[in-house]
C-alpha positions as CSV (number, residue, x, y, z in Angstrom):
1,X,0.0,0.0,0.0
2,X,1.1,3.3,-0.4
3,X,2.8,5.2,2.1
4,X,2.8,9.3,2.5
5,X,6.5,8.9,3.4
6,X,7.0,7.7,0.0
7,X,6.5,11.3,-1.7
8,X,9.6,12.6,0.4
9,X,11.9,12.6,-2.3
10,X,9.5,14.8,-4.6
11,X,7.9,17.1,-2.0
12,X,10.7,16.8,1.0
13,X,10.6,15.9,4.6
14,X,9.2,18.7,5.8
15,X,6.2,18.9,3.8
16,X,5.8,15.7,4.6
17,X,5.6,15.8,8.4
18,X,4.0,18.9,8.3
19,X,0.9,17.1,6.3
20,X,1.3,14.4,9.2
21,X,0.9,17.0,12.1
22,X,-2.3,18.7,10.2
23,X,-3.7,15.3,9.9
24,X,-3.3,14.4,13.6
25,X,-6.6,16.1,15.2
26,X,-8.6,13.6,12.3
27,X,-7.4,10.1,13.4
28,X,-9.9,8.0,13.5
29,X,-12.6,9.8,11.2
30,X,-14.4,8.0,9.2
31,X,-14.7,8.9,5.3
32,X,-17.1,7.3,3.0
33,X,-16.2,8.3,-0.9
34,X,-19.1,6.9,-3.3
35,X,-18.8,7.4,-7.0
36,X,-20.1,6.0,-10.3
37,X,-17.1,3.2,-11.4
38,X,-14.0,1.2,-9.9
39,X,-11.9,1.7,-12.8
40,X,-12.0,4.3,-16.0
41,X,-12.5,7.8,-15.7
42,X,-10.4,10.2,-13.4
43,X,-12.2,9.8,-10.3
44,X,-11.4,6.1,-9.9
45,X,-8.0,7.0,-10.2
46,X,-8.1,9.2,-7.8
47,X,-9.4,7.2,-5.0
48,X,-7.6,4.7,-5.6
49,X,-4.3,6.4,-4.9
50,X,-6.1,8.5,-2.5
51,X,-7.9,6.3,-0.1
52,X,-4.6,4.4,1.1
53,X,-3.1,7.6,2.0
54,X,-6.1,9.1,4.2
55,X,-5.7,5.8,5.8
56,X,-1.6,5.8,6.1
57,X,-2.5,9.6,8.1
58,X,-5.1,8.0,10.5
59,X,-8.2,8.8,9.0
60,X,-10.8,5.3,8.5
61,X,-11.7,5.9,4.8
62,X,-13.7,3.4,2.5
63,X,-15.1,3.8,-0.6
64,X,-18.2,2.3,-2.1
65,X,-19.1,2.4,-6.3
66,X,-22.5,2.8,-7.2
67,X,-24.5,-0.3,-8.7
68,X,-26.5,0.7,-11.9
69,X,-28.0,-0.6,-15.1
70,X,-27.2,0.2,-18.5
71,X,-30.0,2.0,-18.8
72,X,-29.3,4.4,-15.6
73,X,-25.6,4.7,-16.7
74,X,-27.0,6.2,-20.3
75,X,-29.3,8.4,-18.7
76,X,-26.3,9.6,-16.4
77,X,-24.2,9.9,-19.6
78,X,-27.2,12.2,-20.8
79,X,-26.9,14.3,-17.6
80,X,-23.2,14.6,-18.5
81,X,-23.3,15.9,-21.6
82,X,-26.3,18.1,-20.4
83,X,-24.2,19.6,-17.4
84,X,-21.6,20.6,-20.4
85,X,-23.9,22.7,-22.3
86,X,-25.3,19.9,-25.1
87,X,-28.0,20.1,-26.8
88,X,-29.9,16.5,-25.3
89,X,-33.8,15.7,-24.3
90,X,-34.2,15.6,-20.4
91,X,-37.4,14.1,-19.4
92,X,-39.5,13.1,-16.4
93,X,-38.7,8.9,-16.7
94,X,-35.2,9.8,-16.5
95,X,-35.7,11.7,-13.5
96,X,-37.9,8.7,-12.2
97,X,-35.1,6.1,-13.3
98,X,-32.4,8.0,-11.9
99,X,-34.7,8.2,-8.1
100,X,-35.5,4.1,-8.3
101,X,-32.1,3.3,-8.9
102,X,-30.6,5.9,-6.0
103,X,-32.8,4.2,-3.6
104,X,-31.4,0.4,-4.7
105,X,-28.2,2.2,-3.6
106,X,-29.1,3.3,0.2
107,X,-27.5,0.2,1.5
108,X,-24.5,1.3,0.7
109,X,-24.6,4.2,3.3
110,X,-22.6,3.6,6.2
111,X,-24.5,4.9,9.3
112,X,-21.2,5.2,11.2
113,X,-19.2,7.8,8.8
114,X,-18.5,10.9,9.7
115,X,-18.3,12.3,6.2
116,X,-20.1,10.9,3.1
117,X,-18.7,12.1,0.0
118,X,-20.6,11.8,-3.4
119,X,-18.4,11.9,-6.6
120,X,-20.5,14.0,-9.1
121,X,-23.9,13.4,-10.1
122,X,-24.5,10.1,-10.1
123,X,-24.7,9.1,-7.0
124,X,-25.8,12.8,-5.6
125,X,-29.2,10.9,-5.4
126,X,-28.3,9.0,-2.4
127,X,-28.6,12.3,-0.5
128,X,-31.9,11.6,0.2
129,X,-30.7,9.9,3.3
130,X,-29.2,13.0,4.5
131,X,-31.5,14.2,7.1
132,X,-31.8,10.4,8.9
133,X,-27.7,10.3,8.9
134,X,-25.5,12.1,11.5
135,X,-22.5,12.9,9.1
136,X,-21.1,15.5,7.3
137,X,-22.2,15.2,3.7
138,X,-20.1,17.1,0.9
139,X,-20.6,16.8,-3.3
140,X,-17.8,16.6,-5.0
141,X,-18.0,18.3,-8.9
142,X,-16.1,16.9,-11.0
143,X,-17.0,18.8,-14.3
144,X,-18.1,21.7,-16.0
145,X,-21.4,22.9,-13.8
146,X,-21.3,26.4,-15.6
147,X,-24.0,25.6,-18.9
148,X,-25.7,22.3,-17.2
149,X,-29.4,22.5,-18.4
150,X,-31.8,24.2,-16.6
151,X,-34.3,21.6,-15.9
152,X,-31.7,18.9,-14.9
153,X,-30.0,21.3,-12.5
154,X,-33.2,22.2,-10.9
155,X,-33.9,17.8,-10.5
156,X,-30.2,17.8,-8.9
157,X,-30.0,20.5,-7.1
158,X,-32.9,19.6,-4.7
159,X,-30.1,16.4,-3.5
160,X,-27.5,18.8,-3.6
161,X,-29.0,21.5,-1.6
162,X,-29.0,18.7,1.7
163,X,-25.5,18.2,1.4
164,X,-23.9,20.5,4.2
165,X,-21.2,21.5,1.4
166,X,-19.9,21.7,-2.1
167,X,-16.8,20.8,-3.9
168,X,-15.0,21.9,-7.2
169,X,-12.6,22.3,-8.8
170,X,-12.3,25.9,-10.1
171,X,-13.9,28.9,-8.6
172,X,-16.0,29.8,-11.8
173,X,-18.0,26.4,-11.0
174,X,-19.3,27.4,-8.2
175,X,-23.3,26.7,-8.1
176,X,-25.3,28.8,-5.6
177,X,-26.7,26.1,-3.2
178,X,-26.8,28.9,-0.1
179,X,-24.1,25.8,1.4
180,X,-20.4,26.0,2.4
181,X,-17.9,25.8,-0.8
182,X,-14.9,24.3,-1.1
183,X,-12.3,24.9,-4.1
184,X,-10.2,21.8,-4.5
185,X,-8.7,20.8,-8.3
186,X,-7.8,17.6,-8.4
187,X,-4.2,15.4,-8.6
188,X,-1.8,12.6,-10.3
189,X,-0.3,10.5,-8.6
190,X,3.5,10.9,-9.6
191,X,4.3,7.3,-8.3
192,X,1.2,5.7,-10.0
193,X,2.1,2.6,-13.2
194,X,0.6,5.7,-15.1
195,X,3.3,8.3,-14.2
196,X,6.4,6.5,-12.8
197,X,9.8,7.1,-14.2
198,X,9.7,4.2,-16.8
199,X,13.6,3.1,-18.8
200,X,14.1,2.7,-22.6
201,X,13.9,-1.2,-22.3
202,X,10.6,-1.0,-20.8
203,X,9.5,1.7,-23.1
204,X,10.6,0.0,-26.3
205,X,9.1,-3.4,-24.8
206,X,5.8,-1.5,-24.7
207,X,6.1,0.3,-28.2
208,X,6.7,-2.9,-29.8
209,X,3.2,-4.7,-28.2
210,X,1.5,-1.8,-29.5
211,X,3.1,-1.7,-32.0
212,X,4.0,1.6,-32.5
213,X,6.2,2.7,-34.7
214,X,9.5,4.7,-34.3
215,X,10.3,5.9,-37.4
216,X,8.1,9.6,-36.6
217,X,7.6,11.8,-34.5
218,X,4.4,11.4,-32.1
219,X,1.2,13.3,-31.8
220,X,-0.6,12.2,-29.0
221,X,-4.1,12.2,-27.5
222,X,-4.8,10.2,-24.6
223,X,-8.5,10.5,-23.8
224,X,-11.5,8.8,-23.3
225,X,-13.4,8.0,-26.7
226,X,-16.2,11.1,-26.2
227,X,-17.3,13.9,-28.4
228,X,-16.1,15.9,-25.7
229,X,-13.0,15.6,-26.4
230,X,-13.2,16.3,-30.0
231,X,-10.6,13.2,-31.5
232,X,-12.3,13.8,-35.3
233,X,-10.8,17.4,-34.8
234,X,-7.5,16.2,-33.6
235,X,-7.6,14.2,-36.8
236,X,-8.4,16.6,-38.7
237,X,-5.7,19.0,-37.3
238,X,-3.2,16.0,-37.7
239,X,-3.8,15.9,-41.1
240,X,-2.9,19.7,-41.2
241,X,0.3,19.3,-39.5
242,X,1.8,16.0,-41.5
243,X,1.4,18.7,-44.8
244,X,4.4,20.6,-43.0
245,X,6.0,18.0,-40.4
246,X,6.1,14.3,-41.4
247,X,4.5,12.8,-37.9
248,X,2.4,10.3,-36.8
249,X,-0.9,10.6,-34.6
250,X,-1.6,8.3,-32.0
251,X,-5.0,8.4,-30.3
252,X,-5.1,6.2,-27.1
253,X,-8.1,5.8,-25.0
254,X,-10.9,3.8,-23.9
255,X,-14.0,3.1,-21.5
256,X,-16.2,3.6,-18.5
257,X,-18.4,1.1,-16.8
258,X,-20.4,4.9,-17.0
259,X,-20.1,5.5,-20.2
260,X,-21.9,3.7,-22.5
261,X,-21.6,6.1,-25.1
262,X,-17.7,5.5,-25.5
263,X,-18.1,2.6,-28.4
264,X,-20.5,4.2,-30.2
265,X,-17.5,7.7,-30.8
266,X,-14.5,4.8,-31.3
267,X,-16.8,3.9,-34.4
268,X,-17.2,7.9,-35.2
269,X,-13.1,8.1,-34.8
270,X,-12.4,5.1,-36.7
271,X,-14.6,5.8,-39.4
272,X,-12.9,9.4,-39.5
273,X,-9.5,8.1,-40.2
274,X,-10.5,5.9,-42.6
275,X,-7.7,3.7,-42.5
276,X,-5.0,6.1,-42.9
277,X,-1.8,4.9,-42.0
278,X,-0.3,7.7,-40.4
279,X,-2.8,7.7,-38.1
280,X,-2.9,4.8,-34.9
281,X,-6.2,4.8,-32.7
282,X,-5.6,2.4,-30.4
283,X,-8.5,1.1,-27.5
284,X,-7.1,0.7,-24.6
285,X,-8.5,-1.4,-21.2
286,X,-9.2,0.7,-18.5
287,X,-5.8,-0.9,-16.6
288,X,-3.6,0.2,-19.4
289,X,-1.7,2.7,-17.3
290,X,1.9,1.3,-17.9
291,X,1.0,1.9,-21.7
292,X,-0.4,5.2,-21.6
293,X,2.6,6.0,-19.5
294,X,4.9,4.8,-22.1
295,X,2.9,6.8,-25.2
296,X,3.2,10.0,-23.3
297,X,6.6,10.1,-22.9
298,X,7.2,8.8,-26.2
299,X,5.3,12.0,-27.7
300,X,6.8,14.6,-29.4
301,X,3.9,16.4,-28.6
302,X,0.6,15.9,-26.6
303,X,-2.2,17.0,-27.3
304,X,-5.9,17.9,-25.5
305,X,-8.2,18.9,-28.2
306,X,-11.1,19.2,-26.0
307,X,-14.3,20.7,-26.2
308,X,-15.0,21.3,-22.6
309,X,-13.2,19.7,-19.8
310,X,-14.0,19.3,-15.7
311,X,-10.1,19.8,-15.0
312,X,-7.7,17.5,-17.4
313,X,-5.8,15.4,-15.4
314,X,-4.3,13.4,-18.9
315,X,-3.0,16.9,-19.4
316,X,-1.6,16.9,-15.9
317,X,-0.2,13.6,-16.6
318,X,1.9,14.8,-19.7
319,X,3.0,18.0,-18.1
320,X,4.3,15.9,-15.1
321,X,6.5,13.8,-17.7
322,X,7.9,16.8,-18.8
323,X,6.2,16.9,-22.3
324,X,5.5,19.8,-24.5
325,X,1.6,20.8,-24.8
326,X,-1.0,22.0,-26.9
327,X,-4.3,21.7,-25.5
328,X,-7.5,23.9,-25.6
329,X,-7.9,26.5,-23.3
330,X,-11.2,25.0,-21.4
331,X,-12.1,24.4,-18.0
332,X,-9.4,23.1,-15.6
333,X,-7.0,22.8,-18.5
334,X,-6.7,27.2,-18.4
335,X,-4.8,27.1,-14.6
336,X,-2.3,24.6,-16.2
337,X,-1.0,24.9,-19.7
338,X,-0.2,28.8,-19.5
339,X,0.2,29.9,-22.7
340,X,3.6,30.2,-23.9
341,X,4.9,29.5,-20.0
342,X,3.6,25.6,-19.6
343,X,2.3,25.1,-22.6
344,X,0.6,26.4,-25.7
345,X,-3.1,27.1,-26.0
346,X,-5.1,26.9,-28.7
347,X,-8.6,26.3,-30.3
348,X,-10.1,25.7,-33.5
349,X,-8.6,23.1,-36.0
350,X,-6.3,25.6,-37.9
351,X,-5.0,26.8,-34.6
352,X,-4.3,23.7,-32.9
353,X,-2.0,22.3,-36.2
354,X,-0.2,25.2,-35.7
355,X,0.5,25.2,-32.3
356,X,1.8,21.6,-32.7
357,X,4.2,22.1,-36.2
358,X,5.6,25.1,-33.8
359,X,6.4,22.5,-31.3
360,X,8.1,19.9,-33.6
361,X,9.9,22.5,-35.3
362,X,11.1,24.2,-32.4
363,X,12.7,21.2,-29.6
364,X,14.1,23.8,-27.5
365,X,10.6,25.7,-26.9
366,X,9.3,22.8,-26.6
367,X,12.1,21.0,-24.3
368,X,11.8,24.4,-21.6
369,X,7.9,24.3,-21.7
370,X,8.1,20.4,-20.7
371,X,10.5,21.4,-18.0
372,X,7.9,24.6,-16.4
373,X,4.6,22.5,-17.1
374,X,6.8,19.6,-14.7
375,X,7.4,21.8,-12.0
376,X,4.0,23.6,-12.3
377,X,2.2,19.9,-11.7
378,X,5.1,19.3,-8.7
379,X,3.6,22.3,-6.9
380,X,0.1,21.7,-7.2
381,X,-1.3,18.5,-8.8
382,X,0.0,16.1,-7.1
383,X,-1.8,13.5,-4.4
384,X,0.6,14.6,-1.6
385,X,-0.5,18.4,-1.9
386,X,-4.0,17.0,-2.8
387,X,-4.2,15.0,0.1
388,X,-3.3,18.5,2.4
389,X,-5.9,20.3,0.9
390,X,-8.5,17.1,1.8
391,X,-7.4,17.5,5.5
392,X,-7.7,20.9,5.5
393,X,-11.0,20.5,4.3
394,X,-12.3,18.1,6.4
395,X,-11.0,20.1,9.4
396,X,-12.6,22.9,8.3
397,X,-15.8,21.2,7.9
398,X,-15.5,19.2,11.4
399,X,-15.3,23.1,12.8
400,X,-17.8,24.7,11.2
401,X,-20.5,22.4,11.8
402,X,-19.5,21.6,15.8
């Protein structure tokens, strides 16, 4: 299991202990996390790498995943797209669906925790237990909240409202709920299989099962196959920059036990590149993370093309391996790639193809952007630092409401 004191060498001893000494007045609290999935998706990663270390500090954390049908998991996937601004029908037997399948979910409540912590909107239904349970109860956003649909945000926030507070991850998310508000982006794990140092012999073992190429240089989009993350338009802005840079695109990605919709856009993708050579779309399992680690510091360039984003943690995962980005200045992806400083931000096909023929021309740019982007994630998006700013939380919380 993962041990706090295994971060020393990447945020020193004294950050350590001093994480330790905030965590002290919290030993033995009980935290219940509940989200949608076990595996896929950011918020699985991050409770898995987060929950041992609340435990290694003292604190009695668990974490429960949501049991759903197919059918509840496509209306949830309808409520995503919905909280991001698209265009999708909402009606009253989703609503109902969504309530009957909450309610199959309330024995997963643990009447003992002290905090209950719903991962986005999926399981925010389960806070209809919230005035028979003694706990703290917090929602967690993990996305984009700032278009969601009018009718669906008026269904959600009548669970959301009996949560005692909110979190997200940037301030322009913040939802009026008249409840207490936490600002907390979210973090890699730098000792993860996704993000560890990996050495040329592992990296060429892992090319060659993919088989990957090395005769070009990479362009590469690691993402989950979703319209929201626009992989026609990074094909399409591929086939811009391979008229001035010979390249090769790679787009990596796969599924969500919540996402039902992901097949359905690898058919879109596929059908896009219409067998073009130059371009590799490889599917991914949701465990792939020594793979994903290996085709993001094999890139010459990475790219995140997307549409709208919660936050952008596979652009926090390339940053943290030092390489050069250009991703679309969107939700949580604005506080990391700083134009020109971290990264290079751009939108629009034209723009994006651009961006990325500056980085292949230009190693040096792109070599001292990798470097700033690295130390920018060091700083702040890591699950050390992460982990202090979920004690600090909780503290506050315990405070506030004694």
């Amino acid at each position: 299991m993962v041990k706090l004191d295994d971060y020393e060498r990447i945020i020193g001893r004294e950050r350590v202990e001093a994480i330790r000494e905030l965590a002290a007045p919290l030993e033995g609290v009980a935290v219940q996390h509940i989200n949608s999935a076990a595996v896929g998706g950011g918020v699985a990663e991050i409770l898995k790498r987060l929950v041992p270390l609340m435990e290694d500090v003292g604190l009695v954390p668990r974490w429960d995943v949501l049991r759903g049908t197919n059918e509840f998991f496509s209306i949830t996937k309808t409520f995503h797209n919905a909280f991001h601004g698209q265009p999708v029908e909402i009606n009253e037997w989703m609503f109902e669906t969504y309530r009957e399948v909450s309610r199959q979910n309330f024995d997963l409540l643990d009447a003992a925790a002290d905090f209950v912590i719903l991962h986005d909107q999926q399981p925010l239904g389960l806070a209809e237990l919230r005035p028979d349970h003694s706990g703290h109860w917090v929602w967690y956003c993990h996305i984009d909240p700032v278009d969601v649909d009018r009718r669906l945000w008026e269904f959600l926030k009548n669970y959301a409202t009996r949560c005692d507070g909110a979190i997200y991850h940037l301030y322009e998310y913040v939802k009026e709920l008249g409840k207490r508000v936490y600002v907390m982006p979210p973090a890699i794990d730098p000792l993860s299989e996704k993000n560890r140092e990996v050495d040329e012999e592992e990296r060429r073992t892992v090319l060659e099962r993919l088989e990957v190429p090395g005769d070009l240089p990479l362009v590469v989009q690691v993402s989950r196959f979703d319209r929201l993350k626009d992989p026609m338009g990074v094909i399409r802005s591929f086939r811009m920059v391979r008229e001035q840079v010979p390249c090769r695109l790679v787009l990596a990605g796969g599924g969500a036990g919540d996402d039902p919709e992901g097949s359905q856009v690898l058919e879109e993708v596929r059908q896009e590149a219409d067998g073009d050579p130059g371009i590799m779309i490889l599917e991914l399992s949701p465990t792939a993370d020594l793979e994903i680690n290996v085709l993001q510091r094999t890139a010459a360039v990475v790219v995140q093309k997307s549409v709208r984003e919660g936050f952008g943690l596979t652009v926090t995962e390339a940053m943290w391996k030092g390489r050069p980005l250009v991703a679309a200045p969107v939700g949580g992806i604005r506080i990391q790639v700083l134009h020109e400083e971290t990264g290079l931000a751009a939108s629009g096909d034209e723009a994006v193809a651009g961006a990325v023929v500056r980085m292949l021309r230009n190693p040096e740019l792109a070599a001292s952007m990798g470097r700033a982007g690295r130390e920018m994630v060091r700083r702040n998006f890591i699950i050390p630092v992460y982990l202090e700013r979920w004690i600090g939380m909780l503290a506050a919380e315990r405070r506030l409401t004694c």
